[in-house]
N, C-alpha and C positions, 0 to 999 in steps of 0.2 A: 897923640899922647894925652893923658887925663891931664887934670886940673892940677896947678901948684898950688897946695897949702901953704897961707905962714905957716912958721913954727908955735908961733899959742895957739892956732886954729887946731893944728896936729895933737897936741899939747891938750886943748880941752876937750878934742874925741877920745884923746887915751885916755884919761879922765874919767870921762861916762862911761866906757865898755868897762873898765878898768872894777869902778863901783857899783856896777851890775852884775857884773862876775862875781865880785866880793859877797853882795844880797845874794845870788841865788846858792854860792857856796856856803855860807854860814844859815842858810833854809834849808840846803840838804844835810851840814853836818851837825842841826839842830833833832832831824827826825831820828840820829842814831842815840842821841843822848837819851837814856833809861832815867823814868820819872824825876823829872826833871823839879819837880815843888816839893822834893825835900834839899833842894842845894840852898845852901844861904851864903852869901861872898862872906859875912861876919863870918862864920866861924870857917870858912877855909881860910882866912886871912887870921884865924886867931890859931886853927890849927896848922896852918905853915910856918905863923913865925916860933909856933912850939917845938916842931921838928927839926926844923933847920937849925934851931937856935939863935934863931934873929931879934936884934932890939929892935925898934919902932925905926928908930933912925936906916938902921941897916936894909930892913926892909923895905922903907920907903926910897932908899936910894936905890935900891934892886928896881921896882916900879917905876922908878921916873917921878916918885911925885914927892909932894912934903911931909916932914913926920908928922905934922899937926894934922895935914888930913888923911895920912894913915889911921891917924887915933881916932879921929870922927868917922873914917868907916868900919875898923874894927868895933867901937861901940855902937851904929849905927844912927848914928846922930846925922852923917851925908848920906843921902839916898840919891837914887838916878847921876849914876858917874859917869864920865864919859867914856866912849868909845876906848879912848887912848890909855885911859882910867885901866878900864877892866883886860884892856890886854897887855897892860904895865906888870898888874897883880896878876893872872896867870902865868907870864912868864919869870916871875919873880917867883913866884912859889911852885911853878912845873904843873898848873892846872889847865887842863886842856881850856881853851878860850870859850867853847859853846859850853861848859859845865858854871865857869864863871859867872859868863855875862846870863845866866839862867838865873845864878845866885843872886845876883843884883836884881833881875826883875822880882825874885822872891820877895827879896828885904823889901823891893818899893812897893811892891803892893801888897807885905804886910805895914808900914805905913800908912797907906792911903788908905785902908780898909779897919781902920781904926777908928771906932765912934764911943760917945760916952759911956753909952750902955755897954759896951764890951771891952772898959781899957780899967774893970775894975780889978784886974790881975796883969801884969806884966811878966812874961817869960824871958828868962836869960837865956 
């Protein structure tokens, strides 16, 4: 007969297959998303809680997270959210997860690609 695993030995192989599956599945359900650098999580977060009709509260209780940093990402004052972040907000507001979490790499790396010479106009 094979070898007995403990149960965390079992536990941390399901683990790794588990979150390998997860990478290679959100890499294939990234190639279907259509041009993906016009999504900003800002305004799918500003145009969800319009539709729906959500206050800040309401929808951060839908998300899992706090009003206060609902409002820091709806204004884009939080950048780089986590994991759990950006799959709180899609399924609070019914957006697929790879359209999302595309949105948040937008916003961050309109952020980080912000220099003097180019912050003399600000877009809403």
């Amino acid at each position: 007969m094979g070898e007995v695993m403990h149960p965390s030995g079992r536990v941390a192989r399901a683990l790794i297959v588990m979150r390998t599956e997860v990478m290679q599945a959100l890499a294939d359900a990234s190639t279907l998303v259509e041009d993906t650098g016009r999504f900003s999580m800002r305004n799918f977060i500003k145009e969800g809680r319009a539709a729906l009709g959500l206050s800040l509260q309401e929808a951060a209780d839908r998300a899992g997270i706090t009003k206060s940093h609902m409002w820091e990402l709806e204004q884009g004052r939080a950048v780089n959210p986590t994991v759990w972040t950006v799959y709180g907000l899609s399924q609070a507001f019914g957006i697929p997860f790879t359209r999302m979490a595309a949105g948040a790499l937008n916003d961050t790396e309109d952020k980080s690609t912000m220099t003097p010479a180019n912050c003399t106009k600000v877009e809403k």
